[in-house]
N, C-alpha and C positions, 0 to 999 in steps of 0.2 A: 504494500500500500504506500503511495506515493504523500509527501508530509501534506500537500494539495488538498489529497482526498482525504488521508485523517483530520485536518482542520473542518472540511466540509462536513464528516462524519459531526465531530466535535461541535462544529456553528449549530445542526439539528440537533443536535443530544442539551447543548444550552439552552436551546429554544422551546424545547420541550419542558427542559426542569424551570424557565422561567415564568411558562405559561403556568405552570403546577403552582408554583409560587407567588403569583400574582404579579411578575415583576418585585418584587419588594425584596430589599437584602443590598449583602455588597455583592454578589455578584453585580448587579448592574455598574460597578464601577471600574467593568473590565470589561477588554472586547474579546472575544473566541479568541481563542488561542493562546490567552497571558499569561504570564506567571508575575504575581507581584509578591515583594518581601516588604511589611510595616515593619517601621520603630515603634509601636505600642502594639499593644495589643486588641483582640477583634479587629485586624485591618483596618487599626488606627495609624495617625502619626502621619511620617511621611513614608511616602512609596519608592520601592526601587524597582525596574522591571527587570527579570533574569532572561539574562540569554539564553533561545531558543534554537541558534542554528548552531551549535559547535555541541552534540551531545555526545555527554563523556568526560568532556574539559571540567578540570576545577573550577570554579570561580571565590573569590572572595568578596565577601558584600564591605562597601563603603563605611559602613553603617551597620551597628548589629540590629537584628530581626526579631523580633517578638512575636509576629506573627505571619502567615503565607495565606496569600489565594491562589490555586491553581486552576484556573480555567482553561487548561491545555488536555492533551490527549496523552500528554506525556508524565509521568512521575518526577519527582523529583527529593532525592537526598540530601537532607537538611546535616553540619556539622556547626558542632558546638564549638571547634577550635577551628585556627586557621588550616588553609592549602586541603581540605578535604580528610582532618584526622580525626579520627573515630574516638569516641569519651565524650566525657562529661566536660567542662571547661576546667583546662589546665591538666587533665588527667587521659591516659589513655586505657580504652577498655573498646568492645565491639560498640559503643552506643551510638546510633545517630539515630534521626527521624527522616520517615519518607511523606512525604507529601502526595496524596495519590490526586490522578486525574479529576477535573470537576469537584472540589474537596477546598476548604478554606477552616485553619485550623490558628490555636495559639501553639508554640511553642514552648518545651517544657525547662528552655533554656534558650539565650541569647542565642541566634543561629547568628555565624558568622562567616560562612562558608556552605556554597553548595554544587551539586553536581547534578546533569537531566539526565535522564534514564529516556531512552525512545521509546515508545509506544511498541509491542511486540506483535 
């Protein structure tokens, strides 16, 4: 599936869950396909958008993250430490959080660091 046609999937799969929802929520404060990281929390604060073409790549956020919306088709692995390392802040162990497709969530720690997982 071409990322074309999973957006296209993804724009009817929003369109659906918004009609269910009456429009109301944040998702309306995102277009198909986003991924946004707040500095507060419930998709407070200020926004940052994650990069959507390069999946796989680390990134690190400007700004720590308190909380994600993900309105993509794609997943996406939230880290608590920098360059994409696995723990808690300051400490290493397997822990990160995933962020799943259509899913808007607080995090259970500063996210400051993440990586997209493609759509399978």
């Amino acid at each position: 599936m071409t990322r074309r046609t999973r957006k296209l999937a993804t724009a009817a799969t929003a369109a659906a869950l918004l009609a269910l929802a009456g429009g109301a929520g944040s998702a309306t404060a995102a277009d198909v396909g986003d991924v946004f990281f707040y500095s507060g929390t419930g998709q407070s604060g200020s926004r940052t958008p994650a990069s959507l073409d390069d999946p796989g790549t680390c990134h690190n956020l400007a700004e720590p993250a308190l909380s994600g919306l993900d309105y993509a088709v794609d997943y996406v692995n939230v880290y608590f430490n920098s360059d994409c390392r696995t723990g808690a802040p300051g400490t290493s162990s397997d822990l990160y959080y995933v962020l799943g497709s259509l899913h808007a969530d607080d995090f259970p720690y500063p996210a400051v660091s993440y990586r997209v997982r493609p759509a399978s």
